[in-house]
N, C-alpha and C positions, 0 to 999 in steps of 0.2 A: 474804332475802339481798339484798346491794347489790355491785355490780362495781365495782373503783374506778378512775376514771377515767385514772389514771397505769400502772398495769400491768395491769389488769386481773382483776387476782385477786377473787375471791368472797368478802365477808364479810359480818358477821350482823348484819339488817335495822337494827340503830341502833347499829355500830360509828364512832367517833366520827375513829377513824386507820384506815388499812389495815396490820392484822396483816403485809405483804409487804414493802413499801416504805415504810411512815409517812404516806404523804397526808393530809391534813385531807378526810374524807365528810363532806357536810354535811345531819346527820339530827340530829334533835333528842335530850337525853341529861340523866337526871339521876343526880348520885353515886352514890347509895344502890341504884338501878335498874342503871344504867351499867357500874360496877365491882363489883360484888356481890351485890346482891339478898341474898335470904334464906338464909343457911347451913344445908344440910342433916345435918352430923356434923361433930367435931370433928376440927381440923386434926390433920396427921401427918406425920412426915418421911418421906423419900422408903423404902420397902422396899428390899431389896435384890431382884435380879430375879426369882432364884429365891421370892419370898416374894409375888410379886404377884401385885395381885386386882384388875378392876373397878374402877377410884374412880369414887363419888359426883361427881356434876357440882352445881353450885352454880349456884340460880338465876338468870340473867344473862337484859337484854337485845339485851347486845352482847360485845365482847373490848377490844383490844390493843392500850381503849388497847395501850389499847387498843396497848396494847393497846396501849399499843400498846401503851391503852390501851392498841389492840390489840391489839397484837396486834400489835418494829419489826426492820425486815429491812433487809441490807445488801448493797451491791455486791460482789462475790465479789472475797476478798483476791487469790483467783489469778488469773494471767492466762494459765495456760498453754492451749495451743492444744488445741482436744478432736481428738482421735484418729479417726482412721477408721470407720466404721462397723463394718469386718471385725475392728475391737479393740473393739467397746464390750464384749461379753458379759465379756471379763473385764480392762475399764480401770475404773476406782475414778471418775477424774475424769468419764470419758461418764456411769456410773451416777450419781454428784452430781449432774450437769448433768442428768438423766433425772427425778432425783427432783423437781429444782428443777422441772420444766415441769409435773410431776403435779400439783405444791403451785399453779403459777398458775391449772393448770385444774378445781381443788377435789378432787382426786383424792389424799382425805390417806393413804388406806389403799398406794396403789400409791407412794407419796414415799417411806412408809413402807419399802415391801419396795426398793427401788430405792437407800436408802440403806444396810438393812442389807445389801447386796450391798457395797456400794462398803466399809462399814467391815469386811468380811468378810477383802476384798483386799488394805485399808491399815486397820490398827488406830488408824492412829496421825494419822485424817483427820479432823482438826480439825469442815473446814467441812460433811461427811458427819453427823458427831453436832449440829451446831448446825440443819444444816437439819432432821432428822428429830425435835429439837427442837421444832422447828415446826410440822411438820405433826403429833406427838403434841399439841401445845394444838389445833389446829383440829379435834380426833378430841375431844377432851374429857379427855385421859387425863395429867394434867395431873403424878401423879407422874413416869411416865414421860421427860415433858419434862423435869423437875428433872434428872433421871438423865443425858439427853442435855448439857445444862449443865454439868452438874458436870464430865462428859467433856471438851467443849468449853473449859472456864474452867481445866480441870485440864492441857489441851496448850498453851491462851494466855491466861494470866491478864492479860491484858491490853486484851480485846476488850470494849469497851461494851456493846455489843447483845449477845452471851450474857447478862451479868449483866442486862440490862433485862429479855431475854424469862424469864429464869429468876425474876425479879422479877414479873413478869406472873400466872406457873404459881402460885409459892408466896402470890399474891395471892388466886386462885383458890382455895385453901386454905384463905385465912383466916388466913394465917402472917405478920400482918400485919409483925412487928420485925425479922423475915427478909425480907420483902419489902422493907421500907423502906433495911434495907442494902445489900440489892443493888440498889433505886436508887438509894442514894448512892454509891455506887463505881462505877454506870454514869455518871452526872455527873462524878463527879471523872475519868472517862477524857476524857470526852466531853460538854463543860459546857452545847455549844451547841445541844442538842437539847430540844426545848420537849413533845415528847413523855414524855422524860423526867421532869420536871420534874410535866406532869400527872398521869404515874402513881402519883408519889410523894404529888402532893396529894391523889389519889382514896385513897391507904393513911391518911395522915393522915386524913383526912376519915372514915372507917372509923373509926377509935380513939377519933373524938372529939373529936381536936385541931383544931379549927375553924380558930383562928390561922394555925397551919405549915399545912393546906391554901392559905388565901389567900396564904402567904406564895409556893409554889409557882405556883399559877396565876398570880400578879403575874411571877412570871421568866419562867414560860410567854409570859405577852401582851407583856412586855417582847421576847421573842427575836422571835417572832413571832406575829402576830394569830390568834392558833387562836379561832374562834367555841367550841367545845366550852370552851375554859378562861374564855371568859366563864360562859358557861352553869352551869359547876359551880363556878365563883367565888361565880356568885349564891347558889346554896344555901346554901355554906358562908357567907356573910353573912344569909342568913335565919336560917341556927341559932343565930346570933349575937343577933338581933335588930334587923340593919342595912335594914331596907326600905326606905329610899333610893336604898342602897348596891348593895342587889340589883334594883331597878329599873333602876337605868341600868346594868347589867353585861347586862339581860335585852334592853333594846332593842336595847344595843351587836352582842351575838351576834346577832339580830334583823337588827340593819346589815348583817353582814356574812353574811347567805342561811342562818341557821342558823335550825332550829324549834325551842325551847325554849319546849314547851308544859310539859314535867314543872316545868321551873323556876316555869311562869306558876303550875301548883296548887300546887304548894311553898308560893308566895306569895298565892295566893288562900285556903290556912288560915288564916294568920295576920292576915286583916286582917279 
């Protein structure tokens, strides 16, 4: 596990964003490893609740994008003032606000129970289903998250980061053309987030689509220098056959305090 140095939150040892707030961790990360690894069963849509079971976790070295890769979290739309202590047992907003401290302090099991109290309260609490969301990906249980999303996206269709992290989950699946839509409609909310952009290029990248990966990580570095979107840039120009091209993307990341050793073997096959 890695702490990320803007909030603090706990994520997993080669997460390339913080699953909480989006920060650039600076650990080294290759696609294929990164975002996915090796599929254990074939993708599914979400069950309904009554019908659920355990899912399968999907070999990964990291998240959200990570994830946001990770694994990406937002400033709370509300600003209302939290209540008393002698209210929290039955305020909706103290129990969000309870679940959100559980999730900084890796405690996704108690985020868990501390939201479904709050949406117990207020059915109709947006940012209660978005956070427990979240803390269902950091637990592993990825349909579940989709479930949270859908709630989320179904009270504000309008919100970027449900469709990115719902886009993360369904990633996580392997449900790659469903993922990929929901990061494009997380863009099209929200064009300036360079996280997003990665994520989409680690789904391309998944498919196959070498091109539209690089196309992605280029908006990525364009918005801002993510060392990670060098690093998986270079891949996708080794699968290409560009080893020029992935050399100087490999120092570039290099430059800027990233270890992108996975990318260095990537490219120590091929030569």
């Amino acid at each position: 596990m890695q702490k990320c140095p803007n909030c603090q939150a706990e994520n997993e040892s080669q997460a390339p964003t913080c699953f909480l707030c989006g920060t650039t961790l600076k650990k080294r990360g290759l696609i294929g490893r990164l975002f996915g690894g090796s599929k254990k069963g074939g993708g599914r849509g979400a069950p309904a609740p009554e019908d659920y079971t355990e899912t399968e976790n999907y070999t990964r070295d990291v998240l959200l994008e990570e994830p946001d890769q990770f694994e990406a979290a937002r400033d709370d739309r509300e600003r209302t003032a939290s209540p008393g202590p002698e209210d929290a047992p039955e305020d909706p907003v103290v129990l969000k606000e309870r679940g959100k401290e559980y999730l900084n302090q890796g405690q996704y099991q108690l985020a868990v129970e501390a939201n479904n109290e709050a949406i117990r309260l207020n059915p109709q609490y947006t940012d209660a289903y978005y956070n427990r969301g979240l803390a269902y990906i950091r637990l592993g249980q990825y349909h579940r998250a989709i479930q949270d999303f859908d709630e989320a996206i179904g009270l504000n269709s309008l919100d970027p980061d449900a469709y990115y992290n719902r886009a993360y989950a369904l990633f996580m699946l392997h449900q790659l053309p469903r993922a990929i839509a929901d990061y494009a409609r997380s863009i099209e909310l929200a064009p300036n987030g360079p996280e997003r952009y990665i994520g989409r290029g680690a789904a391309y990248f998944e498919q196959g689509a070498y091109e539209r990966s690089i196309e992605d990580f280029d908006q990525a570095i364009r918005l801002g220098e993510y060392p990670s979107a060098y690093a998986n840039r270079a891949v996708s120009q080794i699968r290409l056959g560009r080893f020029v091209e992935a050399e100087e993307d490999i120092k570039r990341a290099e430059e800027l305090g990233y270890d992108p050793q996975e990318a260095i073997a990537e490219l120590d096959k091929h030569r």
